[in-house]
C-alpha positions in Angstrom: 0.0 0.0 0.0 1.6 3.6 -0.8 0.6 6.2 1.1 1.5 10.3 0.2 2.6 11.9 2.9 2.0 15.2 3.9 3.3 17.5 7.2 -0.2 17.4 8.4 -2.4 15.2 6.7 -5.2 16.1 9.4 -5.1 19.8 8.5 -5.8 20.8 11.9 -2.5 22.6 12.4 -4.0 26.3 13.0 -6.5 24.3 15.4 -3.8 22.7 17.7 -1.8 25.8 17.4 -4.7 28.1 18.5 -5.7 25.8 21.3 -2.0 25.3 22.2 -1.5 29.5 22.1 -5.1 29.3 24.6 -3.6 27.2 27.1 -0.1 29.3 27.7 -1.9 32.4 27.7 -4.2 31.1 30.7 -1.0 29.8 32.6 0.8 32.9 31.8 -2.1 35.1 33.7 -1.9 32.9 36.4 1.7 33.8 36.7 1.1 37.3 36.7 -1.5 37.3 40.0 0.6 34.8 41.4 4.0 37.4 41.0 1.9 40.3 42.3 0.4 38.1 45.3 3.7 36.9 46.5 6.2 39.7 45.7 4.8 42.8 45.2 1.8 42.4 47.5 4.4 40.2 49.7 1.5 37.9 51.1 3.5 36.0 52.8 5.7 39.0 54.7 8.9 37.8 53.8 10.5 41.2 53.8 10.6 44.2 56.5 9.3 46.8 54.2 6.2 45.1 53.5 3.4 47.4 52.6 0.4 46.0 54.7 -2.5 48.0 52.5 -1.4 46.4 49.4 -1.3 42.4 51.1 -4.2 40.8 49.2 -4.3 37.4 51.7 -5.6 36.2 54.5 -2.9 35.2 56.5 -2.3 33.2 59.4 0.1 33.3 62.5 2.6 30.9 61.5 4.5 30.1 58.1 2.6 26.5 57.7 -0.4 28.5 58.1 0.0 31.2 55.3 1.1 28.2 53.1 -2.6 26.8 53.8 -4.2 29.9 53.2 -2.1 30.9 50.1 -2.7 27.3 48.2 -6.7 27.7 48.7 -6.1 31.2 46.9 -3.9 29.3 44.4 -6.9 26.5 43.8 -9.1 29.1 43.5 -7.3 31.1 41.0 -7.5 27.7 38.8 -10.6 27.5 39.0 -11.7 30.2 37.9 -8.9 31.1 35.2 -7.5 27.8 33.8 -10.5 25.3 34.2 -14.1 26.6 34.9 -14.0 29.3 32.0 -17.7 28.4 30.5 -17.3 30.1 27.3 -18.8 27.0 25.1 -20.9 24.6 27.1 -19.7 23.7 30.3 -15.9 24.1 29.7 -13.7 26.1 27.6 -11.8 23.5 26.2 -14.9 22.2 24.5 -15.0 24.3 21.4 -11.7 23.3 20.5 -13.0 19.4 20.8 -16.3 20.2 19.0 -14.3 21.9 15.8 -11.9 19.0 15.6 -14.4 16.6 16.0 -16.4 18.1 13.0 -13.0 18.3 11.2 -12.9 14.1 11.2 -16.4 13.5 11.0 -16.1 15.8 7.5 -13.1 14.1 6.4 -14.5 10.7 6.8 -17.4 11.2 5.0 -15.5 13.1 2.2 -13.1 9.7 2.3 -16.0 7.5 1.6 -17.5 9.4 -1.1 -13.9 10.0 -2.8 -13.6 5.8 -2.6 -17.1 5.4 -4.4 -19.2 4.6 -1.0 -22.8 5.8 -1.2 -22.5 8.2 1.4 -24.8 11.0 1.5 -23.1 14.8 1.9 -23.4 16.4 5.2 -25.8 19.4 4.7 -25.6 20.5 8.2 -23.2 18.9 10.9 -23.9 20.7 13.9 -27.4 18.8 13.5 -25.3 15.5 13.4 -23.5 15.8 15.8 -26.1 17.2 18.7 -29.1 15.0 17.3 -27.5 11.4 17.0 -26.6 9.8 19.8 -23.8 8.0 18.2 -21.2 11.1 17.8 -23.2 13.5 20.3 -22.0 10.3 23.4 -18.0 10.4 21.9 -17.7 14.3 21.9 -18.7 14.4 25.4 -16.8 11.5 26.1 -13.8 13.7 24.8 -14.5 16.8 26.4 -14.7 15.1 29.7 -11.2 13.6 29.1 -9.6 16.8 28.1 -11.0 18.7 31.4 -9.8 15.8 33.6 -6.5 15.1 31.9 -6.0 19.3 32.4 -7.1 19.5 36.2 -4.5 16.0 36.6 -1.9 18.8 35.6 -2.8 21.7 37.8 -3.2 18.9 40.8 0.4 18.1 40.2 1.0 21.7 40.3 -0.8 22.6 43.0 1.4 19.5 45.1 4.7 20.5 43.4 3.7 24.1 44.4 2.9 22.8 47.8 6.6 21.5 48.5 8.1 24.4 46.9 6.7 26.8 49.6 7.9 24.3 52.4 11.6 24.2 51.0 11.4 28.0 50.5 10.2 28.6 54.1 12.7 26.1 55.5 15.6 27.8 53.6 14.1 31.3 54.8 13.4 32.6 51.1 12.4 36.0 50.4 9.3 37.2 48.6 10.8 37.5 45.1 12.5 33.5 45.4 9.5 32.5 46.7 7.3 34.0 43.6 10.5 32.8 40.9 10.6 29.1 42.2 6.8 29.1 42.8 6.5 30.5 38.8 9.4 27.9 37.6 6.9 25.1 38.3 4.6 26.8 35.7 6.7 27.9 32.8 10.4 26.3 33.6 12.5 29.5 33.8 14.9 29.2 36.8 14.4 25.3 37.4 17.5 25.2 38.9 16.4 27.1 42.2 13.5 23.9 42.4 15.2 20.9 44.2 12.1 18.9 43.6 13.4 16.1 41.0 12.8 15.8 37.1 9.9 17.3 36.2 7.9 19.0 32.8 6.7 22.5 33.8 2.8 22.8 33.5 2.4 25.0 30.5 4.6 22.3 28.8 2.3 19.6 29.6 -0.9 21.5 29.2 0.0 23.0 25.2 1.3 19.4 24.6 -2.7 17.8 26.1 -4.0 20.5 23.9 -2.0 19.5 20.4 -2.7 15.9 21.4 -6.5 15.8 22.1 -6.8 18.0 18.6 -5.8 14.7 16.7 -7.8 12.1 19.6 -10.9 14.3 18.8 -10.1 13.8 14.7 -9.4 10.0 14.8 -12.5 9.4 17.2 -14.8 11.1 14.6 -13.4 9.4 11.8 -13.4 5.8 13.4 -17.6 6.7 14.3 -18.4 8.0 11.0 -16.9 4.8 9.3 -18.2 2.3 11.5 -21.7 4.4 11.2 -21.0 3.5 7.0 -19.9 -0.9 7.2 -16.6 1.0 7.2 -14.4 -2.3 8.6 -10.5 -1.9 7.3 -8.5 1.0 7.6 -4.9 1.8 8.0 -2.9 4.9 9.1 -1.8 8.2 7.3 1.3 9.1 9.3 3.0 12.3 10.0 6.4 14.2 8.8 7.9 15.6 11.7 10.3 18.0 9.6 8.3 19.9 6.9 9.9 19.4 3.4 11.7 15.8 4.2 10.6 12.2 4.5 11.4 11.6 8.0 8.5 10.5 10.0 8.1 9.5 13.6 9.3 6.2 14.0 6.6 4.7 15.7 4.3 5.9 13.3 6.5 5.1 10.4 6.7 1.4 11.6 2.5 1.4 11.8 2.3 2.3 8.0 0.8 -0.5 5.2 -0.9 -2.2 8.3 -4.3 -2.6 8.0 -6.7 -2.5 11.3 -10.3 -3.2 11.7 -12.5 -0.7 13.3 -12.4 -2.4 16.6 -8.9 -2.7 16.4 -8.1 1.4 15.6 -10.3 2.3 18.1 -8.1 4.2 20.7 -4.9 3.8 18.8 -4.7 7.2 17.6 -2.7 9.2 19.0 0.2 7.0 19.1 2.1 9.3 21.0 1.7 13.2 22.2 1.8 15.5 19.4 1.2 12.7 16.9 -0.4 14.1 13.7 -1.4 10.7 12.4 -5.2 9.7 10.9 -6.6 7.2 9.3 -7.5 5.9 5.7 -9.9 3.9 3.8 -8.9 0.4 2.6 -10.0 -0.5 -0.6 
């Protein structure tokens, strides 16, 4: 079986970027209030010319205390700015799902009707989505996984965050080293002052669930669609990782020519973070 390559064969690269963009800038703002609330509003009174007006935390008579009070502020402010933003449904990572979703459903039915199928056109795919069970149960399957697998990553931050205020109030830190190593857990700058281990800082991990769960969202749609049409072999359209060469990811590269059933695709893709991989019709 030959298979063309392209650099993105799911043409979703403006999606994942956008989505990708959406994530750092909501981890970047929680940078900012965390930087003012530590240093310049000095919440937890680490230096003598504190200005006591300008302290925007409760805070409590010892050190273990104010580290109680600061990391309910901390869960609060994620909350409210990172995962309970209710722009599209219930959470704001759902649009981004939906319009990928709608991207595979469209390819796979443009697919079958390229490869002779009689499939009819979809007139209006909003309605297709939200009136048939069959696709409307996946997408909310999907958006369920992205919010979880984003709150798993501000849980670890919140812990990691957690231990970095105990070391920093062991080692008698001031308020701008407590803001730096607190922010380093978020973005990665000044990782060295973090004696915490190996770890991926959370916009990292968040941009990389974002450019991940564009293609899971893609595949999904497609595998539905064709199992909705008798759709039963299919094999896998992989990637170039370097625009304007052949190399491809290796695992990917090693899936190509192989032919799955629908039962046995289901799940498979991504194949790894980032992958950019779909499927294809069998003839």
């Amino acid at each position: 079986m030959s298979i063309k390559r392209t650099y993105d064969p799911s043409q979703t690269t403006v999606l994942r970027n956008t989505f990708a963009k959406d994530m750092r800038k909501l981890f970047n703002e929680l940078i900012k209030v965390i930087y003012k609330s530590v240093y310049t509003n000095d919440c937890f009174k680490r230096n003598l010319n504190v200005n006591m007006e300008a302290t925007d935390n409760v805070l409590g008579t010892s050190d273990s205390e104010n580290i109680e009070y600061f990391l309910l502020w901390l869960q609060n402010q994620i909350n409210i700015g990172i995962l309970e933003k209710n722009t599209f449904q219930k959470y704001w990572t759902n649009k981004y799902v939906y319009e990928a979703y709608i991207r595979g459903l469209q390819r796979a039915r443009k697919d079958m009707i390229k490869n002779g199928m009689d499939v009819q056109s979809i007139e209006n795919i909003t309605t297709e989505i939200s009136s048939g069970t069959f696709h409307n149960d996946t997408v909310n399957i999907l958006y369920s996984r992205v919010y979880n697998e984003l709150k798993a990553i501000t849980d670890d931050l919140m812990n990691k965050v957690s231990l970095v205020l105990s070391q920093g109030m062991l080692k008698n830190d001031n308020a701008k080293t407590l803001a730096l190593e607190i922010i380093a857990v978020i973005n990665g700058l000044n990782k060295d002052m973090i004696n915490i281990g190996q770890f991926v800082p959370s916009i990292q991990r968040a941009e990389l669930l974002a450019r991940t769960n564009i293609i899971r969202a893609f595949a999904e749609a497609q595998l539905r669609e064709y199992e909705n049409w008798g759709v039963y072999k299919l094999g896998v359209m992989a990637e170039i990782l370097t625009a304007g060469d052949d190399k491809v990811c290796e695992k990917c590269y090693s899936l190509e020519g192989k032919v799955y059933t629908i039962e046995e695709a289901k799940g498979l893709i991504p194949f790894h973070p980032s992958c950019r991989c779909i499927w294809i019709l069998i003839n």
